[in-house]
N, C-alpha and C positions, 0 to 999 in steps of 0.2 A: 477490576481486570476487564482487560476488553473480550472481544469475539476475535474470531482467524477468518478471515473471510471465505467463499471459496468463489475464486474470479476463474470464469470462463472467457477467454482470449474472442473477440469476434473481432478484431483491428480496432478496439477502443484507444481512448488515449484518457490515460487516468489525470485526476490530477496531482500536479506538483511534481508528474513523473522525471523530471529533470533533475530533482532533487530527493527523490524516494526510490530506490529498489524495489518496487512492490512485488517481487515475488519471491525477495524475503519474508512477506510480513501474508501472502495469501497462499490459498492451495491453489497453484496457477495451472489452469490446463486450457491445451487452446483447441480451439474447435474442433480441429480435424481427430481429437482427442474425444470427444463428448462419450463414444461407446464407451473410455474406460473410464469416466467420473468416479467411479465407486471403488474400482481397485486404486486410482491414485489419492483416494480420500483415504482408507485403507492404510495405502502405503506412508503416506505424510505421516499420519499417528502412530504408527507404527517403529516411525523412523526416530520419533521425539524421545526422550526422556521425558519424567511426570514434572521435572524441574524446570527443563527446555521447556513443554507444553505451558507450563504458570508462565515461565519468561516471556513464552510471546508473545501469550494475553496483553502481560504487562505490557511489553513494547506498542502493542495493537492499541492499548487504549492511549498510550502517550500519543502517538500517530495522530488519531482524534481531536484529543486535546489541541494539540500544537496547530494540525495543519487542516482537519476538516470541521472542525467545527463552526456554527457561524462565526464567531470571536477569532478561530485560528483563522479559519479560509481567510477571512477578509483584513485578519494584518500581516498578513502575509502574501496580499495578492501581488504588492508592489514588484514581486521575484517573477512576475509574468509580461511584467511592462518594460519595454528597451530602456537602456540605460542613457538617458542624454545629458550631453557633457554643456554646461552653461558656460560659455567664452566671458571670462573677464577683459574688461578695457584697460 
Protein backbone atom coordinates (compact mmCIF):
# COMPACT_ATOMS: atom_id res chain seq x y z
CA UNK A 1 0.00 0.00 0.00
CA UNK A 2 1.17 3.32 -0.42
CA UNK A 3 0.97 6.73 2.00
CA UNK A 4 -1.95 9.74 1.33
CA UNK A 5 0.08 12.54 1.07
CA UNK A 6 -0.65 15.79 2.71
CA UNK A 7 0.18 18.55 0.05
CA UNK A 8 0.11 22.18 1.16
CA UNK A 9 -0.81 24.42 -2.01
CA UNK A 10 2.12 27.25 -2.05
CA UNK A 11 1.59 27.70 -6.24
CA UNK A 12 3.61 24.56 -6.86
CA UNK A 13 3.14 22.68 -9.85
CA UNK A 14 3.28 18.97 -9.32
CA UNK A 15 4.13 16.69 -11.59
CA UNK A 16 2.24 15.02 -14.47
CA UNK A 17 -0.25 17.48 -13.16
CA UNK A 18 -1.89 17.46 -16.64
CA UNK A 19 -2.49 14.01 -16.37
CA UNK A 20 -3.24 13.36 -12.45
CA UNK A 21 -5.97 15.00 -10.25
CA UNK A 22 -3.76 15.29 -7.42
CA UNK A 23 -6.27 16.10 -5.02
CA UNK A 24 -7.79 13.19 -5.42
CA UNK A 25 -4.99 11.19 -4.34
CA UNK A 26 -3.60 14.06 -1.22
CA UNK A 27 -5.12 15.93 1.62
CA UNK A 28 -4.87 19.28 -0.47
CA UNK A 29 -4.85 22.47 1.53
CA UNK A 30 -3.67 25.61 0.29
CA UNK A 31 -1.94 27.99 2.11
CA UNK A 32 -4.07 30.55 3.00
CA UNK A 33 -5.54 27.34 4.69
CA UNK A 34 -2.46 26.26 6.93
CA UNK A 35 -4.21 27.43 10.47
CA UNK A 36 -6.66 24.62 9.72
CA UNK A 37 -4.13 21.66 8.70
CA UNK A 38 -5.37 19.71 11.57
CA UNK A 39 -9.00 20.00 11.30
CA UNK A 40 -8.99 19.22 7.42
CA UNK A 41 -6.66 16.18 8.23
CA UNK A 42 -9.37 15.30 10.70
CA UNK A 43 -11.91 15.85 8.29
CA UNK A 44 -10.34 13.84 5.20
CA UNK A 45 -10.33 10.54 7.73
CA UNK A 46 -13.16 11.14 8.89
CA UNK A 47 -14.81 11.50 5.52
CA UNK A 48 -13.26 7.87 4.31
CA UNK A 49 -14.62 4.51 4.91
CA UNK A 50 -11.63 1.82 6.39
CA UNK A 51 -12.32 0.33 2.68
CA UNK A 52 -12.07 3.90 0.83
CA UNK A 53 -8.88 4.61 3.28
CA UNK A 54 -7.01 0.85 1.92
CA UNK A 55 -8.37 2.12 -1.73
CA UNK A 56 -6.28 4.91 -1.63
CA UNK A 57 -3.21 3.73 -0.33
CA UNK A 58 -3.73 1.28 -3.07
CA UNK A 59 -4.24 3.86 -5.68
CA UNK A 60 -1.22 6.21 -3.96
CA UNK A 61 1.13 3.46 -4.34
CA UNK A 62 -0.06 2.57 -8.12
CA UNK A 63 0.54 6.66 -8.60
CA UNK A 64 4.32 5.85 -7.59
CA UNK A 65 4.76 2.91 -9.34
CA UNK A 66 3.48 4.21 -12.88
CA UNK A 67 4.39 7.82 -12.67
CA UNK A 68 7.09 8.90 -9.86
CA UNK A 69 9.31 6.57 -9.69
CA UNK A 70 12.72 6.79 -11.21
CA UNK A 71 11.44 3.76 -13.99
CA UNK A 72 7.82 5.73 -14.13
CA UNK A 73 9.00 9.39 -14.11
CA UNK A 74 11.37 8.92 -16.87
CA UNK A 75 9.09 6.56 -19.19
CA UNK A 76 6.79 8.54 -19.07
CA UNK A 77 8.50 11.95 -19.36
CA UNK A 78 7.92 11.88 -23.14
CA UNK A 79 4.00 13.27 -22.03
CA UNK A 80 6.02 16.54 -21.18
CA UNK A 81 7.74 17.23 -24.56
CA UNK A 82 5.52 18.93 -27.68
CA UNK A 83 4.36 16.76 -30.00
CA UNK A 84 6.20 17.19 -33.50
CA UNK A 85 4.61 16.02 -36.38
CA UNK A 86 7.63 14.58 -39.10
CA UNK A 87 6.43 15.79 -42.81
CA UNK A 88 6.75 12.93 -45.05
CA UNK A 89 7.98 13.68 -48.82
Amino acid sequence: MGRIPIFINTDCTLPYDFLIDWKEYCVWIEESEIDQASSKLIDFHNSLSEKDFINLQYKCREIWLKWLSPEGFFSNFYHHLPQFKIKQG
